[in-house]
C-alpha positions as CSV (number, residue, x, y, z in Angstrom):
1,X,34.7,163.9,158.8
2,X,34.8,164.7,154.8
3,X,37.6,166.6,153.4
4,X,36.0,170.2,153.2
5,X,37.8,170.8,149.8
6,X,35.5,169.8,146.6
7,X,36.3,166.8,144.9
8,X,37.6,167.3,141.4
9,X,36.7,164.2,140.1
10,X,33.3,162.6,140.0
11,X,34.1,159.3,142.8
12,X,34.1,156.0,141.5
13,X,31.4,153.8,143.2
14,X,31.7,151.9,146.3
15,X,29.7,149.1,147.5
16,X,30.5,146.9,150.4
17,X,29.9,142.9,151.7
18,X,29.8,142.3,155.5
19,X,30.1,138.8,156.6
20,X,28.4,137.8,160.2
21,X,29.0,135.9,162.7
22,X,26.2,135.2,164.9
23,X,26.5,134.4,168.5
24,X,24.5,132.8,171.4
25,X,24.1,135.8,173.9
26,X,24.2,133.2,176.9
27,X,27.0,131.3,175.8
28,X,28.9,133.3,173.7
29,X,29.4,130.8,171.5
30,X,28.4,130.7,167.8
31,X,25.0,129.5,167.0
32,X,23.8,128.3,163.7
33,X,20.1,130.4,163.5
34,X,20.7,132.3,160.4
35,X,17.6,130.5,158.7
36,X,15.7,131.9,161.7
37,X,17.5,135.9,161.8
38,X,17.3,136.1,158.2
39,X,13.2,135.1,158.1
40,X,13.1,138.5,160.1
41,X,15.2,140.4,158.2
42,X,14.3,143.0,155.2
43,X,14.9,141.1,151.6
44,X,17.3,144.1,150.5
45,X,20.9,143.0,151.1
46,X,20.4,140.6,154.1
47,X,21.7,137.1,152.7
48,X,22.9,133.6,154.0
49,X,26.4,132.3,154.1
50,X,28.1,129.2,153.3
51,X,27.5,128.7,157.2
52,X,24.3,128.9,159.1
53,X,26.5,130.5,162.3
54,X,26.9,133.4,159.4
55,X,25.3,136.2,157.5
56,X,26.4,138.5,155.0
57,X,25.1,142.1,154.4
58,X,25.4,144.1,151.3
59,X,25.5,147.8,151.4
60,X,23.5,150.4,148.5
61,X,25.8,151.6,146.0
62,X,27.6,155.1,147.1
63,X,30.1,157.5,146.1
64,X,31.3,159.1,149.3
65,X,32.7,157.6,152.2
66,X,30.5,159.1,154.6
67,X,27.4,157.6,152.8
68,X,29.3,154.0,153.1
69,X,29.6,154.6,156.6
70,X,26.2,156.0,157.0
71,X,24.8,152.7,155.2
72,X,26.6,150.4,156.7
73,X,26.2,151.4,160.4
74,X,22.4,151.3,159.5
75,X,22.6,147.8,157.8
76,X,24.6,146.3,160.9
77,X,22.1,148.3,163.4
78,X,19.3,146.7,161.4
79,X,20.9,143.0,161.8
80,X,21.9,143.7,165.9
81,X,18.3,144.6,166.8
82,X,16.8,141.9,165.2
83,X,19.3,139.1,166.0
84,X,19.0,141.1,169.4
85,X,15.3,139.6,169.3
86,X,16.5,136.2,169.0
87,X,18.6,136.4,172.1
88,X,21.7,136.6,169.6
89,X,25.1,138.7,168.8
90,X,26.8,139.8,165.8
91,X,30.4,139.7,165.2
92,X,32.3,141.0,162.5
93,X,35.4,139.8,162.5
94,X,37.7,136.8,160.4
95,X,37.4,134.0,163.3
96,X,35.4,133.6,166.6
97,X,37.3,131.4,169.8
98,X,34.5,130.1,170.4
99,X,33.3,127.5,168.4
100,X,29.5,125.8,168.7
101,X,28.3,123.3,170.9
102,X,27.6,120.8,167.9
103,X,28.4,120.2,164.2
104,X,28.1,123.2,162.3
105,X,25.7,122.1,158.3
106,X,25.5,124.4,155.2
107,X,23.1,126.9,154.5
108,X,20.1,125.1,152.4
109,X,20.2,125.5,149.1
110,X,22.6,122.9,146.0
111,X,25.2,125.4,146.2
112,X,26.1,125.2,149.5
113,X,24.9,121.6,149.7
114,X,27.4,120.6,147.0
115,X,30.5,122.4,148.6
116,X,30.1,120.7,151.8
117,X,30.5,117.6,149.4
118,X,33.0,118.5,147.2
119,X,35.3,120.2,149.5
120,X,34.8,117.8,152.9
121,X,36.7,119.4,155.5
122,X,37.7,122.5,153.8
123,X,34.4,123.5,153.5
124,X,33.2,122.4,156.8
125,X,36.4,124.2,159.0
126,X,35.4,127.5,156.7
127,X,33.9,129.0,159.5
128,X,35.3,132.5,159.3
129,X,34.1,136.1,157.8
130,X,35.2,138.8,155.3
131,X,34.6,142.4,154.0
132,X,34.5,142.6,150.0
133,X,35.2,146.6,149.0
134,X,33.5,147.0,145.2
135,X,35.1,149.6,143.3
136,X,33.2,150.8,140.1
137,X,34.9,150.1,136.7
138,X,32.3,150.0,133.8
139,X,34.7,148.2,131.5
140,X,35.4,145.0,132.3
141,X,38.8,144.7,130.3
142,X,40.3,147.6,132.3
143,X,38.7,145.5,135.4
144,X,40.4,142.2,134.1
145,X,43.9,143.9,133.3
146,X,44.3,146.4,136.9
147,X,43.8,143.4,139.0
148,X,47.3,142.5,139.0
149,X,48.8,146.2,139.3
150,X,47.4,146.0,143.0
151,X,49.1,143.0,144.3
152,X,52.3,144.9,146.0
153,X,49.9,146.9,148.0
154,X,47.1,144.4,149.2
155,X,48.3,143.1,152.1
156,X,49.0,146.0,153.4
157,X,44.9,146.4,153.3
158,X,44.7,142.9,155.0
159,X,47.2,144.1,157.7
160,X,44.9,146.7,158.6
161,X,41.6,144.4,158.7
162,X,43.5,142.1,161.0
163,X,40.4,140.7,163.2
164,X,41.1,136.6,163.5
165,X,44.1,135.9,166.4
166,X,42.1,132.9,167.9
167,X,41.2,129.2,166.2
168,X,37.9,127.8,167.2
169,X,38.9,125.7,170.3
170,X,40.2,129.5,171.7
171,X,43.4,128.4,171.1
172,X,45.9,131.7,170.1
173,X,47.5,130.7,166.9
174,X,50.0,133.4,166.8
175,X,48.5,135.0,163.8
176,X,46.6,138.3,163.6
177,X,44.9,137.0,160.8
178,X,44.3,133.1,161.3
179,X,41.3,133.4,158.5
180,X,43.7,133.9,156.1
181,X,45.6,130.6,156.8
182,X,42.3,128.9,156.4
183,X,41.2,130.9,153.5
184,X,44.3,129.8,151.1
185,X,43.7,126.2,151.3
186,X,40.9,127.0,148.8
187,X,42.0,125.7,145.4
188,X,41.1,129.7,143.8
189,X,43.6,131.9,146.5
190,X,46.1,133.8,145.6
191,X,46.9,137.5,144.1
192,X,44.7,136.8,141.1
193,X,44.3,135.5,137.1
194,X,46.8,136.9,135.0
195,X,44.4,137.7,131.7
196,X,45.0,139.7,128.5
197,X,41.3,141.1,128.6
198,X,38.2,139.6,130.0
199,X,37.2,137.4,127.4
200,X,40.5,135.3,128.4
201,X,39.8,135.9,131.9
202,X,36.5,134.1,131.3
203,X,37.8,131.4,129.5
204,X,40.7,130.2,132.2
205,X,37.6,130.3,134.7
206,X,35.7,128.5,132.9
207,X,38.5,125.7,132.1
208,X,38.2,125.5,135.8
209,X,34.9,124.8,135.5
210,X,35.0,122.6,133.6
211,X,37.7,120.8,135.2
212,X,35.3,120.4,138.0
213,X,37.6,121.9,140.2
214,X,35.3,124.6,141.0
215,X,31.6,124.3,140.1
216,X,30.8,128.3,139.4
217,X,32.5,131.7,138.8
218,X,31.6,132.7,142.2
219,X,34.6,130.5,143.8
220,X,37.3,132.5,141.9
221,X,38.4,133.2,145.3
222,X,41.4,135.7,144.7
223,X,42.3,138.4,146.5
224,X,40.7,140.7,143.9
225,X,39.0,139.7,140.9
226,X,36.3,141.3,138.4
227,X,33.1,140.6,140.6
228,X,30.4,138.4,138.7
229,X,27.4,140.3,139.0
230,X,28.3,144.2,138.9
231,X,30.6,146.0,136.9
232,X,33.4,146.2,139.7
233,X,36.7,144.6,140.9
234,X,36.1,143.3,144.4
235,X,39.1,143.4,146.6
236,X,38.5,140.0,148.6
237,X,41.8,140.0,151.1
238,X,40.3,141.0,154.1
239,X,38.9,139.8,157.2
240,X,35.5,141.1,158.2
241,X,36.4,144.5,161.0
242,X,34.5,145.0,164.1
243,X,34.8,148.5,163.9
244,X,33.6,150.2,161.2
245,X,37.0,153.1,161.2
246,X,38.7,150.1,159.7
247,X,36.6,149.2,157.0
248,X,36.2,152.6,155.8
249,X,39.9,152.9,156.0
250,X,40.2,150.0,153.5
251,X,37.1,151.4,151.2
252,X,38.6,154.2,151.1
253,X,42.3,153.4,150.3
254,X,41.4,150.6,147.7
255,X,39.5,153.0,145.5
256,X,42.4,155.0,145.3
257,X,44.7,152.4,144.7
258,X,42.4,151.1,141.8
259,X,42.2,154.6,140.7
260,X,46.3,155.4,140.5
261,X,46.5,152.0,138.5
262,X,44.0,152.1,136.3
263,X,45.8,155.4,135.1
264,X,49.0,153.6,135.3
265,X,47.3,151.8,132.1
266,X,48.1,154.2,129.9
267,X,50.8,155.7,131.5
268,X,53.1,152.8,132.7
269,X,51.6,149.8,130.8
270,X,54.5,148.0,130.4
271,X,55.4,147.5,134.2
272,X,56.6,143.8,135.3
273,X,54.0,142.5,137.8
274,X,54.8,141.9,141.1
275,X,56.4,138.1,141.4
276,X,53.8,135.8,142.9
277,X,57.0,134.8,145.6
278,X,57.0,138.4,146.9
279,X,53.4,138.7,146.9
280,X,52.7,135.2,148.6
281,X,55.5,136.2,151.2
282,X,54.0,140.2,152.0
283,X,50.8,138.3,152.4
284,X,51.6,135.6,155.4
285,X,53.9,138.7,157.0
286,X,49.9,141.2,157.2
287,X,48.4,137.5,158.1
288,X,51.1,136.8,160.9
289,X,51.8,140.4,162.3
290,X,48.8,142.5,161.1
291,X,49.6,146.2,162.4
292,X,52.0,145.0,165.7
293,X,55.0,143.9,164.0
294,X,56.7,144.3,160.5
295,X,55.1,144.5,157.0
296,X,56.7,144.0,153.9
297,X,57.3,146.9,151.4
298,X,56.9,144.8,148.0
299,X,58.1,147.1,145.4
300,X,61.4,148.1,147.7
301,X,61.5,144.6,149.1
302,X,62.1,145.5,152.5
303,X,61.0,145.1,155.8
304,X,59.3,148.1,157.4
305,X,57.5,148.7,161.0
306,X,53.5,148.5,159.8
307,X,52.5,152.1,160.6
308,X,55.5,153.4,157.9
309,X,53.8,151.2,155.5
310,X,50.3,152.0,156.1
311,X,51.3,155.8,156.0
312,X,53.8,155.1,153.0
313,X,51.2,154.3,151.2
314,X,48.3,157.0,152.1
315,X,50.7,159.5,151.4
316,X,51.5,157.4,147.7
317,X,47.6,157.9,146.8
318,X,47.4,161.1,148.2
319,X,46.8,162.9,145.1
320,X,43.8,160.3,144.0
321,X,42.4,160.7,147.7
322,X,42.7,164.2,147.4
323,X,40.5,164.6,143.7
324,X,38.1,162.5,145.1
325,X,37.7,164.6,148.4
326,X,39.0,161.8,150.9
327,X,42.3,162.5,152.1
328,X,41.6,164.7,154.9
329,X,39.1,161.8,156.2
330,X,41.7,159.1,155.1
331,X,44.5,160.6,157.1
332,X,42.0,160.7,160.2
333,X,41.2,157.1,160.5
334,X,44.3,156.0,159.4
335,X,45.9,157.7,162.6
336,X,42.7,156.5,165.0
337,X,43.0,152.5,163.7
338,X,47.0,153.3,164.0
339,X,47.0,154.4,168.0
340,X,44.1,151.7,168.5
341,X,45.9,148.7,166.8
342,X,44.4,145.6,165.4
343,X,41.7,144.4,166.3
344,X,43.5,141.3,167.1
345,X,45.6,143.1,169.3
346,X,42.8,144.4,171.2
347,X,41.7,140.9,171.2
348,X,44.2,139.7,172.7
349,X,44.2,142.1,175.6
350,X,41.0,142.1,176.3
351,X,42.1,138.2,177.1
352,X,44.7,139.3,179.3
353,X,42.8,141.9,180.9
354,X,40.6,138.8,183.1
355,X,41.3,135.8,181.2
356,X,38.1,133.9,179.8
357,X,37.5,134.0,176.2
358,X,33.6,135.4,176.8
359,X,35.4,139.0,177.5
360,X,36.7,138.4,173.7
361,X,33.2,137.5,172.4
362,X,31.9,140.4,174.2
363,X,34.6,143.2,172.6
364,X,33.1,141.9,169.4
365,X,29.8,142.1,169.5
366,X,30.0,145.7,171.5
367,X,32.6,147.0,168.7
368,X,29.9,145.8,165.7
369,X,27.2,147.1,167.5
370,X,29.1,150.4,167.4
371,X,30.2,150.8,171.1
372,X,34.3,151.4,170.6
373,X,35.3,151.0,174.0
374,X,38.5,149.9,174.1
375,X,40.3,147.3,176.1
C-alpha cells in the first residue's frame, strides 16, 4: 500500500503504545488477569496498566508506515494467541459496555498503588484505553516549543480514533468518544504546557510535583507532550482503535503534522496559538460526534461535516506526506475509515443489528484480532 514514489526526505521515526482491554471469552465482560497474560508474554514491549482488566503494548521504532503496521499486527497477534490461551479477548478500543463482575484493583507495584489513593474515584472509574503515536524529534526544545502549533488540528485525529460510545453499565452515553469525558477529569488534560524551551517546560512540571498534585512526570497527561523517556512528542488524544486502518491513519497524519510545524519554526514563528476556548470546544465536538456529525475547523472557526475536515487536512499536509513517501497510502485509508465510519458507529450498529451488548464485545475483539467484518 506505500506510495511507489521515493521519499525525498529521510522519515522521522514512529513508535506506537496500544492499550488493552482484556475480556472474559464466556462472559464478555472484562476480566482483571493481566498479572496472569503478561507472565506468558515476551519481556519486549508487553507491559501492565494502571488496571489489571488492561495491557499496553509498545511497538519497535520504525520509519515507514508499513513497518508500523507490520509490527503492530504482530505485537497484537502475539497478545490474542496467548490471552487466547487463557480463555480471554482483547479489545482495543477507549471504553468496554461491559464492565466486570466485581471491583476492579491496580496493577501491583507503588505507582499504581499510590494513584488509586491519591486520586479515589478518578483513578478507580479510569477504566478505558488509548493509542500514543511517538514522532521522532532529537531536540527536545524544538519538541517543547511545536507542541502547541498542533492544537487546531488534534481533534480532528481524536475524531478519527473514535472507539468509546458505551459507559460501563452498557449504557449509550451519546458520545463517540466517552473516554475522553473521563480522561479530562485528570488534573494534567488539556492541549498542553505553554514553555519557552524545555528547561521551562521541566520546571512548571516539576512545580507540579512538587505541589503534590501529581507525583511523577509520567501524569503530564496532555494531549501531546515531550515523552519522558525517548526523544519524541507523543500525541496522547486518542482512544485505542480496533482496527488497525485507523491507527495508521493517525500515525501517519501526526507525523506530518509535526513535520509542517516544526518548519513553521522558522518560517512562521510568530503565529498566535490557538485560544485554549477554541481548542477545548473542537475537542468535546470529535469526543461527541467522532466522524458521524460535524467537526470544528479551528483556524476558520467554523463548523464543517467530518469527512471535509478529515480530507481538508490530508490534503493541507500533502506536501509533507508526499516527501516522506505516505500520501498515496494516506489517501487510501483515509477513504476506507471514511466509508466505514467510527468505530463507534459500527458499535452502535452492531447493537441494533440483534440487540445484546455481547454482539458489541464480540466486533471488538474480531476487529483487534484483525478480522474487519463489518456490521
Amino acid at each position: 500500500m506505500a506510495d511507489a514514489a521515493a521519499a525525498t526526505v529521510t522519515p522521522r521515526t514512529l513508535g506506537v503504545e496500544e492499550e488493552f482491554h482484556l475480556v472474559d471469552l464466556t462472559t464478555r465482560r472484562l476480566t482483571p488477569r493481566a498479572p496472569e497474560l503478561l507472565a506468558r508474554l515476551p519481556d519486549d514491549g508487553y507491559v501492565a496498566e494502571l488496571q489489571r482488566c488492561c495491557v499496553e503494548t509498545n511497538s519497535s521504532v520504525v520509519t515507514g508506515l508499513d513497518e508500523l503496521r507490520a509490527d503492530l499486527t504482530r505485537r497484537r497477534t502475539v497478545v490474542g494467541r496467548v490471552a487466547a490461551g487463557l480463555g480471554l479477548g482483547i479489545a482495543a478500543d477507549g471504553t468496554m459496555p461491559l464492565a466486570a463482575d466485581h471491583p476492579l484493583e491496580p496493577s501491583a507495584g507503588p505507582r499504581y498503588q499510590r494513584m488509586f489513593t491519591d486520586y479515589a474515584v478518578l483513578a478507580r472509574e479510569q477504566v478505558v484505553c488509548g493509542s500514543q503515536v511517538h514522532v521522532g524529534i532529537p531536540d527536545r526544545d524544538d519538541a517543547v516549543r511545536v507542541a502547541p502549533r498542533l492544537a487546531a488540528w488534534l481533534p480532528t485525529l481524536l475524531a478519527l480514533s473514535a472507539s468509546s460510545p458505551y459507559a460501563a453499565d452498557g449504557a449509550d452515553t451519546g458520545y463517540a468518544s466517552a473516554r475522553t469525558l473521563l480522561w479530562q477529569r485528570w488534573p494534567t488534560t488539556g492541549t498542553g504546557i505553554a514553555a519557552w524551551d524545555a528547561a521551562d517546560y521541566d520546571a512548571q512540571v516539576a512545580a507540579l510535583v512538587g505541589i503534590g498534585v501529581i507525583t511523577d512526570p509520567g501524569m503530564i497527561y496532555t494531549d501531546v507532550r515531550p515523552a519522558t523517556v525517548a526523544p519524541t512528542l507523543e500525541l496522547r488524544i486518542c482512544d485505542s482503535c480496533p482496527d488497525l486502518d485507523t491507527l495508521v491513519l493517525v500515525a501517519g497524519l501526526y507525523r506530518a503534522l509535526v513535520d509542517r510545524e516544526l518548519e513553521g519554526l522558522e518560517t512562521d514563528p510568530g503565529r498566535a496559538p490557538v485560544p485554549e476556548t477554541f481548542a477545548r470546544a473542537a475537542r468535546w465536538r470529535a469526543a461527541r460526534s467522532g466522524l458521524e456529525g460535524e467537526l470544528i475547523d479551528v483556524p476558520a472557526a467554523v463548523a464543517r461535516p467530518a469527512a471535509d475536515v478529515v480530507r481538508g487536512l490530508t490534503e493541507a499536509l500533502s506536501p509533507w506526506l508526499d516527501a516522506t513517501g505516505d500520501l498515496a497510502q494516506v489517501r487510501d485509508l483515509q477513504e476506507r475509515v471514511l466509508a466505514a465510519g467510527s468505530s463507534a458507529a459500527q458499535q452502535r450498529r452492531a447493537r441494533r443489528h440483534r440487540g445484546p451488548l455481547t454482539d458489541v464485545v464480540d466486533l471488538l475483539v474480531e476487529q483487534t484480532g484483525g478480522r474487519t467484518e463489518r456490521h
